[in-house]
C-alpha positions in Angstrom: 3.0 15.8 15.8 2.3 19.4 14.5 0.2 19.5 18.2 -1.7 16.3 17.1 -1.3 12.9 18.9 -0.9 10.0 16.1 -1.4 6.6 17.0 0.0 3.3 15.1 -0.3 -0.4 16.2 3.1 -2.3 16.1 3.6 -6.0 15.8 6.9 -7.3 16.6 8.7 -10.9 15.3 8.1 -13.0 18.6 11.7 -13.8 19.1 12.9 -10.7 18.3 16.9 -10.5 17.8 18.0 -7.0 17.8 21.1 -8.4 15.7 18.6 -9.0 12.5 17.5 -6.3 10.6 14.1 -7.1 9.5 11.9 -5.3 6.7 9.2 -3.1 8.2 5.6 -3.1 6.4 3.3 -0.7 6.9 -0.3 -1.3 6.4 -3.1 1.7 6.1 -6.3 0.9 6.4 -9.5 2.2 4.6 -11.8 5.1 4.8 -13.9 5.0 8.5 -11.6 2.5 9.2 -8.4 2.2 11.8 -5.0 0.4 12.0 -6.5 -2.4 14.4 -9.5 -3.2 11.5 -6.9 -3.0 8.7 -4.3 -5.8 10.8 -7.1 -8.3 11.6 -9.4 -8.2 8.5 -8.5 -6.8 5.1 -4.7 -6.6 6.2 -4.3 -10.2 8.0 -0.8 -9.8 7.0 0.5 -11.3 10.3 -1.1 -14.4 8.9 1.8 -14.9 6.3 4.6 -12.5 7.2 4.7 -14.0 11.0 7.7 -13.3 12.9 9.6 -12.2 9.5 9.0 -8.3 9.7 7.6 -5.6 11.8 4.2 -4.8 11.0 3.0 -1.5 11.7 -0.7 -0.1 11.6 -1.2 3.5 11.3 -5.1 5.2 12.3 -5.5 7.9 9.8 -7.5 11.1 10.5 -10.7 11.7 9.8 -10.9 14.0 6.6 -14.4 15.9 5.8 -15.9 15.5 2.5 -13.0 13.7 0.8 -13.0 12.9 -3.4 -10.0 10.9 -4.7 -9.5 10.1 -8.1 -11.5 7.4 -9.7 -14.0 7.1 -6.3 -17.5 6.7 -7.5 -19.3 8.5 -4.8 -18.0 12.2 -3.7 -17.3 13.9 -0.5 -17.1 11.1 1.6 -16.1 11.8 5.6 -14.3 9.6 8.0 -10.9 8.5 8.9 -8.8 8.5 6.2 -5.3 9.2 4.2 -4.5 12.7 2.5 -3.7 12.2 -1.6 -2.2 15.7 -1.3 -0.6 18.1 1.5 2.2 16.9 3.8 0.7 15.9 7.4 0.5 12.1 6.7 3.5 12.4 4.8 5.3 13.6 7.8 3.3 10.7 10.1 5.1 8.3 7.7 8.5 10.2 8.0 8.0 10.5 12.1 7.0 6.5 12.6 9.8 5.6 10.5 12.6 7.4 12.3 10.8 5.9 15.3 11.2 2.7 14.4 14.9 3.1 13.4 15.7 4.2 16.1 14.5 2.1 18.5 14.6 -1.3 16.6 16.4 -3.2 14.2 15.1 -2.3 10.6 16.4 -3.2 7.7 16.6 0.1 5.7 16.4 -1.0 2.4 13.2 -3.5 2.7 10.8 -0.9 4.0 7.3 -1.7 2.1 3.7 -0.8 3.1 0.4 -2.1 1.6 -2.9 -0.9 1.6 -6.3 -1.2 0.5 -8.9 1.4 -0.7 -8.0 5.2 0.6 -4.9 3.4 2.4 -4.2 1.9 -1.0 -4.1 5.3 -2.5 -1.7 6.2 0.7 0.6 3.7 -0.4 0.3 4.2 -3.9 1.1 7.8 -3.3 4.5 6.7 -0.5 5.6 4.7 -3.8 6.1 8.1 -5.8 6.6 10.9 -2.9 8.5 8.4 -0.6 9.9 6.2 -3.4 13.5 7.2 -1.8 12.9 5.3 1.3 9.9 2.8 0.0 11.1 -0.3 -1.5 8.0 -1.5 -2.8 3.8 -1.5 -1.8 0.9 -2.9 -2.9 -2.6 -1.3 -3.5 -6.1 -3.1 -3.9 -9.4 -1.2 -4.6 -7.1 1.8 -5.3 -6.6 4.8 -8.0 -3.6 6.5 -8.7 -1.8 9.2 -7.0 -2.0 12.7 -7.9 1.7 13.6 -8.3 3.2 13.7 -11.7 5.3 10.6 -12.6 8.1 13.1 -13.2 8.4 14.5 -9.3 8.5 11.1 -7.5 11.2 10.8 -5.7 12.9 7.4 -7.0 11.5 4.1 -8.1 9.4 1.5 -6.2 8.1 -1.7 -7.2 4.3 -1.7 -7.7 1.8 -4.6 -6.7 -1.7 -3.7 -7.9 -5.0 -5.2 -7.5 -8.6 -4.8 -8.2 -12.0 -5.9 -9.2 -13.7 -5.1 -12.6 -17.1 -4.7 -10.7 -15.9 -2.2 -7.8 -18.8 0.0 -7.3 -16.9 2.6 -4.8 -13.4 2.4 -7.1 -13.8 2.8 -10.3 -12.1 -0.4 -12.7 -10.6 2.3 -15.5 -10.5 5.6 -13.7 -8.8 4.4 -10.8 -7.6 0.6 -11.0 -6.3 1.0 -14.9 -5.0 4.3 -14.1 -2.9 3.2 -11.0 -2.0 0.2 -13.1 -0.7 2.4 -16.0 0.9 4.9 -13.8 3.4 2.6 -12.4 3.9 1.1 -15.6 5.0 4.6 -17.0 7.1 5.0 -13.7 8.9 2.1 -13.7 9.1 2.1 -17.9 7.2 -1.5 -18.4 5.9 -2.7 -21.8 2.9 -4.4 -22.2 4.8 -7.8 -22.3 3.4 -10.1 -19.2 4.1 -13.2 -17.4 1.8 -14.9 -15.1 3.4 -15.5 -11.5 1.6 -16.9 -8.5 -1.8 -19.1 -8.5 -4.4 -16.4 -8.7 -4.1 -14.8 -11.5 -1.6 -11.7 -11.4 0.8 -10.9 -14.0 4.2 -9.5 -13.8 5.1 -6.6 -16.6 8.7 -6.8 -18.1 9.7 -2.9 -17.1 13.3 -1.2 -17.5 12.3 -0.4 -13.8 10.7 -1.8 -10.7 8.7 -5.1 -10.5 5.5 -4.0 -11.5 2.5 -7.0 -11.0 -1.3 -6.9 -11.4 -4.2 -9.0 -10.3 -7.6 -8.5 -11.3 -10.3 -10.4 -8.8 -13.4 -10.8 -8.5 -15.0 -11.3 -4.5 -17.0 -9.5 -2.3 -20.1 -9.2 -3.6 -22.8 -7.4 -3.9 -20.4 -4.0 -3.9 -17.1 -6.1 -5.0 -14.9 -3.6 -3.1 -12.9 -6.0 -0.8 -9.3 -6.3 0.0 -8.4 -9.8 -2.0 -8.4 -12.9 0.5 -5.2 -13.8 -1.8 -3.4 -11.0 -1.4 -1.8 -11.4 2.2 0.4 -14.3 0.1 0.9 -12.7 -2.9 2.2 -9.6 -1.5 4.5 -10.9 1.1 5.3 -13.1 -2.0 6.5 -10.5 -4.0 7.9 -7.9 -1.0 11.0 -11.4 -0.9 11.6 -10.5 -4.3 13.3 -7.4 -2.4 16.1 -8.2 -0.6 
């Protein structure tokens, strides 16, 4: 693409029936990290989704001295996700026609999750993709850099993070991704707990907007949630 080769692991539903649409997830990995990494350890979403969606794994590129908003520690290198210009936007745009056109997606449960710099991906699909994103879910994540006002149409919003993060910072970039898509998708403050691990669901003129603040991984705390494989396919089947 653009006269660079992209690469993304795909997992398809053993039994596949190209009769059946079925959603397609996307899940971007972390900084100095790649698709396979993201699928068997912070992703594990295979563990819970199974053979009831197509799970794709992107490998991002690796960006040179890289600040999002909300990191703790600056210029960071290695494979990564852009928060601003359009190359991984169009990677997203490319994989997804790809997959339409050679399997059986369902068009209107198309999610994607991600954790760290691939939660900031997602995060960022949500607003600049929100026309062909259903939903995603962040952990360890700040917000995007787009104004509320140019996203592109509304996505529900699964959030996560830990209070002690040392890489992410808890206001500047967990509070501020939660607050962002609670502005986008016109929640109030009103909340209801929903699941077993402590997330909350806002009541919002919107999107489903949920939250989850947790607290593993130490000693740096910055650690895709071991719940979150069920809590996020949990809430992605509140999409249908």
């Amino acid at each position: 693409m653009n006269g660079t080769q992209r690469e993304y692991e795909l997992q398809i539903p053993s039994g596949y029936d190209a009769d059946n649409p079925y959603p397609v997830v996307f899940g971007f990995h972390g900084r100095g990290r790649e698709g396979e990494f993201q699928n068997a350890s912070y992703g594990n979403l295979q563990s819970t989704m199974g053979d009831n969606a197509i799970l794709v794994f992107p490998n991002g590129l690796i960006i040179e001295n890289q600040t999002a908003t909300g990191e703790k520690i600056a210029n960071n290198t290695g494979e990564s996700w852009q928060t601003t210009g359009d190359e991984d936007l169009q990677f997203f745009d490319a994989m997804l026609t790809e997959l339409s056109q050679g399997l059986c997606v369902h068009e209107e449960r198309v999610f994607a999750t991600g954790f760290s710099m691939g939660g900031y991906f997602s995060a960022r699909l949500g607003c600049e993709r929100g026309d062909v994103l259903r939903a995603f879910a962040a952990a360890g994540a700040g917000p995007p850099e787009a104004s509320i006002n140019s996203c592109l149409g509304p996505a529900g919003a699964w959030l996560a993070h830990d209070p002690e993060d040392v890489y992410i910072d808890y206001t500047a970039g967990g509070i501020a991704l939660r607050e962002y898509w609670k502005d986008s998708n016109m929640c109030g403050d009103v909340e209801a707990s929903v699941g077993s691990n402590g997330c909350v669901e806002y009541t919002c003129g919107g999107e489903r907007t949920r939250w989850c603040e947790y607290s593993e991984g130490a000693p740096n705390h910055h650690r895709w949630p071991s719940f979150a494989p069920t809590e996020v396919w949990n809430f992605f089947q509140t999409f249908n």
